[in-house]
N, CA and C atoms of all chains as a GROMACS GRO file, in nm:
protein
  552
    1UNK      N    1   0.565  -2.221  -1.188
    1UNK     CA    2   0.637  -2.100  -1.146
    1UNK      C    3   0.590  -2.058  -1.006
    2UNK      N    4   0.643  -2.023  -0.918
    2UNK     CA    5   0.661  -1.981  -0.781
    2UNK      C    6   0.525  -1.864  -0.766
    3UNK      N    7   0.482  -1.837  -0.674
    3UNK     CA    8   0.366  -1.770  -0.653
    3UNK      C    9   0.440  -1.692  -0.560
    4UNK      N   10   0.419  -1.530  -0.564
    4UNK     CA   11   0.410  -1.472  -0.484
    4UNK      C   12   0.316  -1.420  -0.430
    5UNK      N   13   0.290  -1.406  -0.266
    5UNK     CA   14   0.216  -1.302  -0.231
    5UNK      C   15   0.268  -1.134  -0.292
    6UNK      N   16   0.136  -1.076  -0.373
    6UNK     CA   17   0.209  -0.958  -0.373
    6UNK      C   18   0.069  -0.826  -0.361
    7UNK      N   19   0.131  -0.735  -0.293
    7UNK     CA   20   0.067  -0.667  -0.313
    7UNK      C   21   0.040  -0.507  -0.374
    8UNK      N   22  -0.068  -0.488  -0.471
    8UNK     CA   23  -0.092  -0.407  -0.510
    8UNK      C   24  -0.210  -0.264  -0.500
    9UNK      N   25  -0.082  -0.125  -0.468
    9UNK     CA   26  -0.128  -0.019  -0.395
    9UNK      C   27  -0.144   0.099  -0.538
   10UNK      N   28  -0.260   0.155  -0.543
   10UNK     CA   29  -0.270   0.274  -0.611
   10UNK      C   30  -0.309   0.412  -0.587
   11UNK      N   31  -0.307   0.497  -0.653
   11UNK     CA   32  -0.349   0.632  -0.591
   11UNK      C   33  -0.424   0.736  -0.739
   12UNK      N   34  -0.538   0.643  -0.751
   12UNK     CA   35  -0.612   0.762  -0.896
   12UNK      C   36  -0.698   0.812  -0.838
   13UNK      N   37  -0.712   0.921  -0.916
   13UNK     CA   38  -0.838   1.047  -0.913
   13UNK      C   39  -0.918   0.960  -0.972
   14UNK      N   40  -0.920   0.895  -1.095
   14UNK     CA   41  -1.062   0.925  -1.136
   14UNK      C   42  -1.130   0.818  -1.145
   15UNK      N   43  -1.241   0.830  -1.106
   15UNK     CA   44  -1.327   0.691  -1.043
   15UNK      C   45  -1.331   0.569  -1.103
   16UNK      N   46  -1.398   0.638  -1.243
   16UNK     CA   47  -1.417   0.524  -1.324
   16UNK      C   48  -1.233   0.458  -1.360
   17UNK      N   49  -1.142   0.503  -1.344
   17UNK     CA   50  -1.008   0.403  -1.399
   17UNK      C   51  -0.991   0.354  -1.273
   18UNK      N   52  -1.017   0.409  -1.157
   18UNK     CA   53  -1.006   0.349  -1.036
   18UNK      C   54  -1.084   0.233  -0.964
   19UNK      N   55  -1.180   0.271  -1.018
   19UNK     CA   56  -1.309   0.104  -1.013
   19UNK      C   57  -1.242  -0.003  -1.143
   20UNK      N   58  -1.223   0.032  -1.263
   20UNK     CA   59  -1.110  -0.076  -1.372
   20UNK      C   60  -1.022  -0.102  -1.293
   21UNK      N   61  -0.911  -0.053  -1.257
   21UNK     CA   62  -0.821  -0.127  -1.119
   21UNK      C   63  -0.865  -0.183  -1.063
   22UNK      N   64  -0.941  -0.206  -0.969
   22UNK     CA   65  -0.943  -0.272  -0.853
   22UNK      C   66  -1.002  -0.404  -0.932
   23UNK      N   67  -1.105  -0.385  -1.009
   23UNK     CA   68  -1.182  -0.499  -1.134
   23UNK      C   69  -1.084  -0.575  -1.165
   24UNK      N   70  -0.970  -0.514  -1.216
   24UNK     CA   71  -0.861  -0.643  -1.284
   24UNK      C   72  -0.809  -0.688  -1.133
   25UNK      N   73  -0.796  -0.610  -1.022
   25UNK     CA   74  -0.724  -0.677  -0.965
   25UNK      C   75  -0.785  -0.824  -0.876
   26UNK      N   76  -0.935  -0.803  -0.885
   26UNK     CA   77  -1.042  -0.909  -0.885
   26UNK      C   78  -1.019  -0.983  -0.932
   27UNK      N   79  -1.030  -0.988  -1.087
   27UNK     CA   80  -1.006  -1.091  -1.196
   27UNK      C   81  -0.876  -1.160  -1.172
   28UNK      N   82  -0.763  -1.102  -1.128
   28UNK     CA   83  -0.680  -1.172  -1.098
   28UNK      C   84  -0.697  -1.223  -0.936
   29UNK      N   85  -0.752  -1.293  -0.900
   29UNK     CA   86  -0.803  -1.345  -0.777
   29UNK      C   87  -0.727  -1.245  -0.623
   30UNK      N   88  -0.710  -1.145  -0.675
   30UNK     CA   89  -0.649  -1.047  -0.552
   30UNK      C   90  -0.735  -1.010  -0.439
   31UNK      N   91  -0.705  -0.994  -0.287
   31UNK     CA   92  -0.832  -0.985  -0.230
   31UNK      C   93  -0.817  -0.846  -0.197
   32UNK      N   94  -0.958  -0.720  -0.192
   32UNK     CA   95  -0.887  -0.604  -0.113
   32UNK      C   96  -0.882  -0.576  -0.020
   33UNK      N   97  -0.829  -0.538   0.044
   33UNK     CA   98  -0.747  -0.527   0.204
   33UNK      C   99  -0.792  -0.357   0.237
   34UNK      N  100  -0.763  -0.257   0.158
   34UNK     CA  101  -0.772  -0.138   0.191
   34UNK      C  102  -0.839  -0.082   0.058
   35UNK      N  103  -0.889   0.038   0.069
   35UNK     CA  104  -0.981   0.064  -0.013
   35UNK      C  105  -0.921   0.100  -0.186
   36UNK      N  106  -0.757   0.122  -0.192
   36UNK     CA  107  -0.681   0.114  -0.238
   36UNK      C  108  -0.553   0.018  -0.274
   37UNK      N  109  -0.621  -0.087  -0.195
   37UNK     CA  110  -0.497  -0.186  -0.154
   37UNK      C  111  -0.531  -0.371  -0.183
   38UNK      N  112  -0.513  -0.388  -0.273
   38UNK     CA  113  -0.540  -0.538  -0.323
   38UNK      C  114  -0.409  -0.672  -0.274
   39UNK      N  115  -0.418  -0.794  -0.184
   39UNK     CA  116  -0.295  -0.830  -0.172
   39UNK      C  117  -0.373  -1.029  -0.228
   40UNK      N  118  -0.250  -1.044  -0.282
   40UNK     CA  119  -0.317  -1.201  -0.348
   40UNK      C  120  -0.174  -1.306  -0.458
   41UNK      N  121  -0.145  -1.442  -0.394
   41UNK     CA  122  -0.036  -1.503  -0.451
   41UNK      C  123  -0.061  -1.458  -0.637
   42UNK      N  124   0.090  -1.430  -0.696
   42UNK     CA  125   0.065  -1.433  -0.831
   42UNK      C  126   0.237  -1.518  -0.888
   43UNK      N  127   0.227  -1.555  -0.965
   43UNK     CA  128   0.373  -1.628  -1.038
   43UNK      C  129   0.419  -1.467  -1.105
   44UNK      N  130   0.525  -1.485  -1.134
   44UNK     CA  131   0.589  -1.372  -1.183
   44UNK      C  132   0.531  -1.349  -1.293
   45UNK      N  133   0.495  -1.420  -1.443
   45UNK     CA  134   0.435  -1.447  -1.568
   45UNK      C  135   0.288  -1.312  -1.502
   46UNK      N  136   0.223  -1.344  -1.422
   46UNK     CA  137   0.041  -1.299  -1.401
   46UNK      C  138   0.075  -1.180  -1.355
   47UNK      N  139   0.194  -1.135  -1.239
   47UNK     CA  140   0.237  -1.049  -1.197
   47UNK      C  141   0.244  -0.897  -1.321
   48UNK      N  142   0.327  -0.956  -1.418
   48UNK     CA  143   0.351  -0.869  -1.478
   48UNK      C  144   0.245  -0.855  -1.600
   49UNK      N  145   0.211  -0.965  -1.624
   49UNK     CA  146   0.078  -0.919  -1.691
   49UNK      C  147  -0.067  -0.813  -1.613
   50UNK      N  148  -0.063  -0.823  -1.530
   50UNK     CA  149  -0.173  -0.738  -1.467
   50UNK      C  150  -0.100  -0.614  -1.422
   51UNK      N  151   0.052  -0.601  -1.417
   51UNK     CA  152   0.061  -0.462  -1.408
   51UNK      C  153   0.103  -0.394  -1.548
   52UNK      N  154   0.079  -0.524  -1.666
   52UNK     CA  155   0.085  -0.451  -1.795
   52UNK      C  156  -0.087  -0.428  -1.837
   53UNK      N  157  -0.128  -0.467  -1.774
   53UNK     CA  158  -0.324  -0.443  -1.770
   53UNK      C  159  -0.342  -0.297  -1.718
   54UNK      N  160  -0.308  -0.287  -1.591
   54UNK     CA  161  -0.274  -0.197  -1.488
   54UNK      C  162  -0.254  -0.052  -1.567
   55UNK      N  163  -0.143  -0.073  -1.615
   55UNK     CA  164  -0.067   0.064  -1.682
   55UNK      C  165  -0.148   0.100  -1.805
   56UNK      N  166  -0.205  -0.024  -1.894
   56UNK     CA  167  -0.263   0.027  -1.975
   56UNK      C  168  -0.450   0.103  -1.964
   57UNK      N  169  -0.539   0.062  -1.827
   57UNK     CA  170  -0.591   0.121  -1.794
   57UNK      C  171  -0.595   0.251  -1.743
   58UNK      N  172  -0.478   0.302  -1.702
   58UNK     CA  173  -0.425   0.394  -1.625
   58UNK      C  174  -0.407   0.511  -1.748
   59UNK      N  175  -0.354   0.434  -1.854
   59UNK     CA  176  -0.310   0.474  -1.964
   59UNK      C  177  -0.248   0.661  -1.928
   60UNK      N  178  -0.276   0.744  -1.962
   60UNK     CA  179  -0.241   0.878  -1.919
   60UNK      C  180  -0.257   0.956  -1.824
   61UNK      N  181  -0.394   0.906  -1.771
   61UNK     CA  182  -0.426   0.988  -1.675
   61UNK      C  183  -0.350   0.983  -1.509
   62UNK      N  184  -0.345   1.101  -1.488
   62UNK     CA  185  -0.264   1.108  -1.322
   62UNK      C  186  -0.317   0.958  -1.247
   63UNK      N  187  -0.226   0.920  -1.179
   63UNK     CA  188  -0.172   0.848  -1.078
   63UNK      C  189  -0.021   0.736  -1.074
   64UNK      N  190  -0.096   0.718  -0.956
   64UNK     CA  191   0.049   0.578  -0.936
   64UNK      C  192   0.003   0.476  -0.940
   65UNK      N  193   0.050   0.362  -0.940
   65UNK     CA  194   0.060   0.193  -0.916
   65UNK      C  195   0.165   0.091  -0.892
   66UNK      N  196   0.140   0.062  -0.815
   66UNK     CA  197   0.282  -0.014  -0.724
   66UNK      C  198   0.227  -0.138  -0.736
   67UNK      N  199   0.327  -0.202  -0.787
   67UNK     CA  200   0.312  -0.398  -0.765
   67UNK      C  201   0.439  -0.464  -0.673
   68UNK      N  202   0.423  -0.489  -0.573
   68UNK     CA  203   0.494  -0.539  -0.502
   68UNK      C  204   0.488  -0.688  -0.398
   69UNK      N  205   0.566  -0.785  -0.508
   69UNK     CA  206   0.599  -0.868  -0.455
   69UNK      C  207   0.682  -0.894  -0.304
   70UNK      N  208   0.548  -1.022  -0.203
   70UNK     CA  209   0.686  -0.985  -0.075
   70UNK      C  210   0.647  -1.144  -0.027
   71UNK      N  211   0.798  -1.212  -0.005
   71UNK     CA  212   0.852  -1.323   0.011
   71UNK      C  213   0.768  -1.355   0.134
   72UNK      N  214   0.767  -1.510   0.135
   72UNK     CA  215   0.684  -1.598   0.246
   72UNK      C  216   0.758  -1.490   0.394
   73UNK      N  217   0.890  -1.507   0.406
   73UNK     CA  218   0.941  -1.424   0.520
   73UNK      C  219   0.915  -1.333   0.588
   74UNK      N  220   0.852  -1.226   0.479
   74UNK     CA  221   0.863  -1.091   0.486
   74UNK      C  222   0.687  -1.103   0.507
   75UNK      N  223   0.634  -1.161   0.421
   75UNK     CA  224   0.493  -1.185   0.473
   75UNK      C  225   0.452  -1.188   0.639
   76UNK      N  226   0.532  -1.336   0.741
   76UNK     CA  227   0.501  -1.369   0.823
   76UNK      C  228   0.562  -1.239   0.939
   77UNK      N  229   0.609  -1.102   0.892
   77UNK     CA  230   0.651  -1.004   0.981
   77UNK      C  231   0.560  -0.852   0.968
   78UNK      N  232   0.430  -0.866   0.894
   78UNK     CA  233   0.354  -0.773   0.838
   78UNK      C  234   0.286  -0.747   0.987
   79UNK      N  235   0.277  -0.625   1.022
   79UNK     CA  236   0.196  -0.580   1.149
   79UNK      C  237   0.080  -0.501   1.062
   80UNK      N  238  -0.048  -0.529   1.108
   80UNK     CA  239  -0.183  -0.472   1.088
   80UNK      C  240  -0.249  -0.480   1.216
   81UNK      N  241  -0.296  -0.327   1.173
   81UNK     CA  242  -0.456  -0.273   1.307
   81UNK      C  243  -0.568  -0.233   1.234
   82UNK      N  244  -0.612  -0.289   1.278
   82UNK     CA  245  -0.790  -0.266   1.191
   82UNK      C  246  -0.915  -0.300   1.274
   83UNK      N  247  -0.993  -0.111   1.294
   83UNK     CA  248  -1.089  -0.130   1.342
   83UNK      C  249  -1.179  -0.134   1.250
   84UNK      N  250  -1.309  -0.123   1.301
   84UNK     CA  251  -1.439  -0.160   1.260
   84UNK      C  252  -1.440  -0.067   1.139
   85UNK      N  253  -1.592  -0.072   1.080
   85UNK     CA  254  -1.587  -0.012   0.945
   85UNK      C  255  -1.514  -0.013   0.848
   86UNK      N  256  -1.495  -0.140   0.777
   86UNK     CA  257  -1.426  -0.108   0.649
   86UNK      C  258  -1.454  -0.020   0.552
   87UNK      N  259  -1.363   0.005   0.488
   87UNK     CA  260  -1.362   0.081   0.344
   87UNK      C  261  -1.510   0.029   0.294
   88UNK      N  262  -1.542   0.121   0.195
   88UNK     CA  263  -1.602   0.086   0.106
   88UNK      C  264  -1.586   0.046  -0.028
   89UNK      N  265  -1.626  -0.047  -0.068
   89UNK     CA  266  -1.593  -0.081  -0.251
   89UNK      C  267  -1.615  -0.032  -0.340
   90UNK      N  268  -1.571  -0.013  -0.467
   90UNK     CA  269  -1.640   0.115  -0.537
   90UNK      C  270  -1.775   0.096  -0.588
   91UNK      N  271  -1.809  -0.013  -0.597
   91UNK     CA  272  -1.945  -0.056  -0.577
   91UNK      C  273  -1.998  -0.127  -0.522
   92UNK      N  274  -2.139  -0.137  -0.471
   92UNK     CA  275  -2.183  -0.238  -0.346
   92UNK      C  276  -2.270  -0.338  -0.433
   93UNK      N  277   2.095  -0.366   1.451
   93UNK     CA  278   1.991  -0.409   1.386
   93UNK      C  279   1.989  -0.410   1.235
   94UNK      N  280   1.947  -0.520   1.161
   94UNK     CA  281   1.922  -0.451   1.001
   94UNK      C  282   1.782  -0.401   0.986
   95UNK      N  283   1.817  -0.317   0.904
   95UNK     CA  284   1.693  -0.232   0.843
   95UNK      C  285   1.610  -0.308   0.737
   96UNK      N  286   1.533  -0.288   0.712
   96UNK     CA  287   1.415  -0.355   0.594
   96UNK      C  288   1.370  -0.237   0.538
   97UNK      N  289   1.386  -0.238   0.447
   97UNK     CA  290   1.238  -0.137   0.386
   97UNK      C  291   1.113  -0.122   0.409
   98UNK      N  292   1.069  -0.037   0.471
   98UNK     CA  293   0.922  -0.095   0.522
   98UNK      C  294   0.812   0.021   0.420
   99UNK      N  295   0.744  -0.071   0.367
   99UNK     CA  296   0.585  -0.026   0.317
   99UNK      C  297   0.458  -0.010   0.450
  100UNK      N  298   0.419   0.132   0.434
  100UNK     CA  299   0.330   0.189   0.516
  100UNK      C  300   0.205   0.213   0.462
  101UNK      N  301   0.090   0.161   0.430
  101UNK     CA  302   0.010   0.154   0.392
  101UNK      C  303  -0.103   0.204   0.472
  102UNK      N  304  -0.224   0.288   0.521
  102UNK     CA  305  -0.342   0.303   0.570
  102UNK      C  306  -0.453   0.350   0.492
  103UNK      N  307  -0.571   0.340   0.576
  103UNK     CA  308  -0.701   0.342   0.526
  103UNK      C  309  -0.777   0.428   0.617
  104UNK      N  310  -0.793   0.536   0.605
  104UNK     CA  311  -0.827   0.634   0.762
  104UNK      C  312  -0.908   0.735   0.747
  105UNK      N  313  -1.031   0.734   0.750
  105UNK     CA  314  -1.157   0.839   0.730
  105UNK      C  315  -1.114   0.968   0.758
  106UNK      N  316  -1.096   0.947   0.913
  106UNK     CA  317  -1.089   1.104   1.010
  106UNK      C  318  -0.917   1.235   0.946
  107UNK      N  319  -0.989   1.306   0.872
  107UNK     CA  320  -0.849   1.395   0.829
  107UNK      C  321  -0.752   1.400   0.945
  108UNK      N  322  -0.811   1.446   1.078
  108UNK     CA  323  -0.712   1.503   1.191
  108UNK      C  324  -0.581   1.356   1.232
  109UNK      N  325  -0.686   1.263   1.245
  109UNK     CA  326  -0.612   1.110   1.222
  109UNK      C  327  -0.516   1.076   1.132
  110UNK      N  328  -0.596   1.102   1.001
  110UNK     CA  329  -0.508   1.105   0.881
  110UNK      C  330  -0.344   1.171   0.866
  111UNK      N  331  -0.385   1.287   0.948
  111UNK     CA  332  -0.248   1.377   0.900
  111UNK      C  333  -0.140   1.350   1.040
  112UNK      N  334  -0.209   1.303   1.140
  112UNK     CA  335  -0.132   1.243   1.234
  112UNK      C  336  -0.018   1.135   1.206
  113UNK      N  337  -0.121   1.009   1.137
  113UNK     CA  338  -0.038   0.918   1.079
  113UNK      C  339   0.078   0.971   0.998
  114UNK      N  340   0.040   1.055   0.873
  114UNK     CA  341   0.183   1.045   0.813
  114UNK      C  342   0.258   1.151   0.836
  115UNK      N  343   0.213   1.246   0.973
  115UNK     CA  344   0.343   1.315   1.021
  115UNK      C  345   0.464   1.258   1.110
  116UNK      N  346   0.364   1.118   1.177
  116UNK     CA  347   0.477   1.004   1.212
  116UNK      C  348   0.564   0.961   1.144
  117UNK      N  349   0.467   0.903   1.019
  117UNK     CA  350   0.572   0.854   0.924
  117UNK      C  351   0.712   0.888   0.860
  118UNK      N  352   0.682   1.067   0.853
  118UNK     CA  353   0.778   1.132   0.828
  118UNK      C  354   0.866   1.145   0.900
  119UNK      N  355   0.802   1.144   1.068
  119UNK     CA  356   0.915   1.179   1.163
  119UNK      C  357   0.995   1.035   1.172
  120UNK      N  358   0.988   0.933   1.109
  120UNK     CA  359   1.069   0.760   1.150
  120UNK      C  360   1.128   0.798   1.013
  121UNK      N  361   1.148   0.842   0.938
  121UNK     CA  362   1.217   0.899   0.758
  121UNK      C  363   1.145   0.795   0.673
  122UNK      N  364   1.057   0.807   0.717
  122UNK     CA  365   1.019   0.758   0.566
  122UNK      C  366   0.947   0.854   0.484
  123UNK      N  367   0.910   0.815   0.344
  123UNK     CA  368   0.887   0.886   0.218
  123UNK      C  369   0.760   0.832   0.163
  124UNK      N  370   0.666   0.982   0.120
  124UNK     CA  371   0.528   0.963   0.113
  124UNK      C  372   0.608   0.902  -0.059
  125UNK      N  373   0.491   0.767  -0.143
  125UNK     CA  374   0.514   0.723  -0.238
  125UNK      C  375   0.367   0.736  -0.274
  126UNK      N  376   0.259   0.691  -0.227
  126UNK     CA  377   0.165   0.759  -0.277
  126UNK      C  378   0.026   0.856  -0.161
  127UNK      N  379  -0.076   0.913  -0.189
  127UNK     CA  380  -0.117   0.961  -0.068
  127UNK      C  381  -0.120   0.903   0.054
  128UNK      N  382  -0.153   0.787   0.089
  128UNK     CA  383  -0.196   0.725   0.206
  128UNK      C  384  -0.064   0.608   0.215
  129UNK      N  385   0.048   0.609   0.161
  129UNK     CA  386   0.166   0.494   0.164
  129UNK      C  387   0.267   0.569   0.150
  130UNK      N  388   0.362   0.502   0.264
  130UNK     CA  389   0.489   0.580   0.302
  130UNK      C  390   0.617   0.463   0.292
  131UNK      N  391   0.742   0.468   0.295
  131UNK     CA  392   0.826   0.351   0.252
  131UNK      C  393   0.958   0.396   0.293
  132UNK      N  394   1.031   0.342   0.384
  132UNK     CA  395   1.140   0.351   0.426
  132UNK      C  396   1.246   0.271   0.482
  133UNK      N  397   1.336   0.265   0.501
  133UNK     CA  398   1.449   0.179   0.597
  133UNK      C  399   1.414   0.209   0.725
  134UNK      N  400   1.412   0.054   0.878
  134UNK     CA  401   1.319   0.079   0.961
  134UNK      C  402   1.409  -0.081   0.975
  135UNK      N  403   1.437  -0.080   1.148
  135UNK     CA  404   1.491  -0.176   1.172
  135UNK      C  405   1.370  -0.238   1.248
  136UNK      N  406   1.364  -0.343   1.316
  136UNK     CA  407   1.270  -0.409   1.387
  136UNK      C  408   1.198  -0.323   1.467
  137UNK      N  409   1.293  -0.323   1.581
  137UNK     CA  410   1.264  -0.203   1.680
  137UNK      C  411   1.228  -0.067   1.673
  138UNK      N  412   1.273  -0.020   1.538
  138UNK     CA  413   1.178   0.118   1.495
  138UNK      C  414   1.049   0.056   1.445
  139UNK      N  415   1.010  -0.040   1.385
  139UNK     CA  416   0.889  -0.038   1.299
  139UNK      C  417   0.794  -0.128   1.376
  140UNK      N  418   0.862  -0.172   1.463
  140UNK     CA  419   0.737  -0.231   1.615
  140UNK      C  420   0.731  -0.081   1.656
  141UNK      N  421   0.746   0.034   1.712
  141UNK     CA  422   0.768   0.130   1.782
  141UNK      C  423   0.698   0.275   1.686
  142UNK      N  424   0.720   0.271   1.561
  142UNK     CA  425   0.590   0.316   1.462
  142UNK      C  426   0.513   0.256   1.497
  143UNK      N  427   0.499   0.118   1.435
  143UNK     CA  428   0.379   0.062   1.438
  143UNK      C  429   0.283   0.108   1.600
  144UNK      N  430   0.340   0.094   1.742
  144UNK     CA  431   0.233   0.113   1.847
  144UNK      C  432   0.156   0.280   1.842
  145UNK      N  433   0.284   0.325   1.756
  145UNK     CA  434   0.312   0.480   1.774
  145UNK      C  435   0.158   0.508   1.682
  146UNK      N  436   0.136   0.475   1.570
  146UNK     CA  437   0.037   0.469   1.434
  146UNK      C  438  -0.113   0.423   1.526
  147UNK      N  439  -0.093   0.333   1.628
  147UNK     CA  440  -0.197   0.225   1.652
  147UNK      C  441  -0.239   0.321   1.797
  148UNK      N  442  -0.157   0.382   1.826
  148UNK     CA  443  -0.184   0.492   1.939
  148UNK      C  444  -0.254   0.566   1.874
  149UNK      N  445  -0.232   0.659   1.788
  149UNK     CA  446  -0.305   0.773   1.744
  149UNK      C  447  -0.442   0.738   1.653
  150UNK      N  448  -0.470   0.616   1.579
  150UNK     CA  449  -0.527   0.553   1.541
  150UNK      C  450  -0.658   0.500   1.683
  151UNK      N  451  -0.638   0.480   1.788
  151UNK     CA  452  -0.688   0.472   1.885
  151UNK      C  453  -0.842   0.344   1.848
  152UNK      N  454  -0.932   0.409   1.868
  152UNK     CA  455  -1.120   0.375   1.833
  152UNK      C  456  -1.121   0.397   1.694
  153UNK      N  457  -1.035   0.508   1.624
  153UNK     CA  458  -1.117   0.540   1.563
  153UNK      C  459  -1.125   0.435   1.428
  154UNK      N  460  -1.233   0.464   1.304
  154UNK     CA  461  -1.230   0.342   1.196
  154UNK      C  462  -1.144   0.330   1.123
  155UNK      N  463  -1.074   0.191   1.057
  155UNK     CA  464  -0.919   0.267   0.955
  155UNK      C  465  -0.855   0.130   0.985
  156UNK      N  466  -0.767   0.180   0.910
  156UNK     CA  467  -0.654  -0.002   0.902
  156UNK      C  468  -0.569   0.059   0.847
  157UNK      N  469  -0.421   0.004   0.970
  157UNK     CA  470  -0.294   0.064   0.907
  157UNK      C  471  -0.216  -0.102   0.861
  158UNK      N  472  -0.143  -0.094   0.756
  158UNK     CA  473  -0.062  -0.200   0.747
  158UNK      C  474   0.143  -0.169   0.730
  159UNK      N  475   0.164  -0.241   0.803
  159UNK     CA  476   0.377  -0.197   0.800
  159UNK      C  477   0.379  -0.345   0.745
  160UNK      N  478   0.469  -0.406   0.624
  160UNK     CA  479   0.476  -0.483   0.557
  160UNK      C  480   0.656  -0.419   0.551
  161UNK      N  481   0.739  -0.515   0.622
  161UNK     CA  482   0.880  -0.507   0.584
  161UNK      C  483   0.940  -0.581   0.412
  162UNK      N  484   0.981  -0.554   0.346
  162UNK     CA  485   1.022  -0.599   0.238
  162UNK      C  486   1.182  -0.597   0.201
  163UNK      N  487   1.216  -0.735   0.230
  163UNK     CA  488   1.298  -0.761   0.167
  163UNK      C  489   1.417  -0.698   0.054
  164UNK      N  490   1.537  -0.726   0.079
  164UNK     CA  491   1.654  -0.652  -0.043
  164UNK      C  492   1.598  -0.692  -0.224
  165UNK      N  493   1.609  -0.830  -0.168
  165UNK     CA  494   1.533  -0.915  -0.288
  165UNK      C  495   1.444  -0.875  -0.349
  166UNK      N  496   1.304  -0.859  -0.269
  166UNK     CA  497   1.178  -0.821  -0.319
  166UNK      C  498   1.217  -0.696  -0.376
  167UNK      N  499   1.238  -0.608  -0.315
  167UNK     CA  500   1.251  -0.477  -0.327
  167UNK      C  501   1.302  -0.483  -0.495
  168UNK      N  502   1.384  -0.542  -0.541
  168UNK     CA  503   1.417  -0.512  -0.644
  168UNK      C  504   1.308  -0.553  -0.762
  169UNK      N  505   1.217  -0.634  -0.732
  169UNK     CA  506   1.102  -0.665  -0.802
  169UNK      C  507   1.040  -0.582  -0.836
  170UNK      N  508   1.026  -0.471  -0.801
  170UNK     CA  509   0.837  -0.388  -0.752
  170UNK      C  510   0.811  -0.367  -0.920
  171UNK      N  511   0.743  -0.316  -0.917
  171UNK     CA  512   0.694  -0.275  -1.012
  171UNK      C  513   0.610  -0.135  -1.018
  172UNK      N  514   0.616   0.000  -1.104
  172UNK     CA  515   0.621   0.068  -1.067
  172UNK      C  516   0.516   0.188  -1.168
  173UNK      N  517   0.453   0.219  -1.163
  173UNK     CA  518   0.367   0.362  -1.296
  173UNK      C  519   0.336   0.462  -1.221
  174UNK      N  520   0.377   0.538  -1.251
  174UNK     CA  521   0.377   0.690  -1.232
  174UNK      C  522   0.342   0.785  -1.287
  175UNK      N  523   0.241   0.837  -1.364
  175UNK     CA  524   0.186   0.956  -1.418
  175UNK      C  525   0.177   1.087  -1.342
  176UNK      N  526   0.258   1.185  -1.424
  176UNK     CA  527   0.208   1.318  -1.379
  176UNK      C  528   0.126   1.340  -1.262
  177UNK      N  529   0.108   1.485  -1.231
  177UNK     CA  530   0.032   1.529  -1.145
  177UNK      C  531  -0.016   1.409  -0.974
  178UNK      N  532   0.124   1.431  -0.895
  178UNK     CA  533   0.141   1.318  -0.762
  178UNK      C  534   0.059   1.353  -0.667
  179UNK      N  535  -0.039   1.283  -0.594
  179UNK     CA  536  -0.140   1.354  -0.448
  179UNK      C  537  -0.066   1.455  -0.421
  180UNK      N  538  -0.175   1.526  -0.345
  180UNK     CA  539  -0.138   1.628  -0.293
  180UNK      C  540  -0.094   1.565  -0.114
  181UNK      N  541  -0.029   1.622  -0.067
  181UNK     CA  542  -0.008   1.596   0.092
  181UNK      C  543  -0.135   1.641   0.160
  182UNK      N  544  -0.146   1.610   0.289
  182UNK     CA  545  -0.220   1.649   0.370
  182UNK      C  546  -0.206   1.791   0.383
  183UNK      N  547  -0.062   1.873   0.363
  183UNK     CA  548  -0.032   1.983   0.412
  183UNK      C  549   0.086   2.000   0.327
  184UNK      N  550   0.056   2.147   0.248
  184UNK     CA  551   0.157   2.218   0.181
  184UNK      C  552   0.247   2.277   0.270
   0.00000   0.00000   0.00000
C-alpha cells in the first residue's frame, strides 16, 4: 500500500496526554518537526490506525488532532524558516 | 492562479512574534484550526508573499514557521478530533 508523507498537528492542554501523543507518534516512526508537529511516510491502513490510537488517548479531554496526508507534489512545494533553538521535547 | 489550501503551521517562543504571525495569517484569510496552525485557500503568489511576510517578522528571532500547500485530493483525506473547549487566541 502507498505511503504517504503525512503530517500530524495537535493542540492539548494536558501534558501527560500530550507527551502519549507525540510517544505514539514516535512509535509510528514519525519525526518531530515542531514541538506540536510530527511529519513521517504512513500507508493509509497505519494512518488510520494511529489516529484511531490518537483519539483514543485524547479520549475526552480538550483538544484537537489533525492527520494530514500530503502527496509527493504537494510535499516538494512546502516553504520552511527555522532558526536556531529548537523546541523542546517533552522529555529530554 | 489556482489556489491550494495551505496549512500554516509555527513554533514561536516570543508572544509579541507570536501574535504577529497569526495576525498575518488572518489578514491572507486564513482560519485559526488550532492555536499555532492556520489553513486557507492561497494561490502561489500569495503564499510565497505570506510566507516572506511570516519570515520578515519572524526575523533572528527562535521559531520555525512551516506553509505546506495541500492538495484537492489530500484535503479530502485529513483526518480530524476535536474535543470541546478550542485554544484560546492570542487576543479576545
Amino acid at each position: 500500500m502507498d505511503e504517504l508523507r503525512t503530517l500530524v498537528i495537535y493542540d492539548i492542554e494536558d501534558d501527560k496526554v500530550r507527551l502519549r501523543i507525540s510517544e505514539s507518534c514516535l512509535d509510528y516512526g514519525l519525526v518531530r518537526i515542531q514541538y506540536s508537529a510530527f511529519l513521517g511516510a504512513l500507508n493509509r491502513n497505519k494512518r488510520e490506525e494511529l489516529f484511531l490510537r490518537l483519539c483514543a488517548l485524547l479520549d475526552d479531554n480538550p483538544g484537537k488532532i489533525l492527520l494530514q496526508p500530503i502527496c509527493d507534489k504537494d510535499v516538494k512545494e512546502v516553504l520552511v524558516k527555522e532558526n536556531e533553538k529548537p523546541s523542546e521535547p517533552d522529555v529530554l
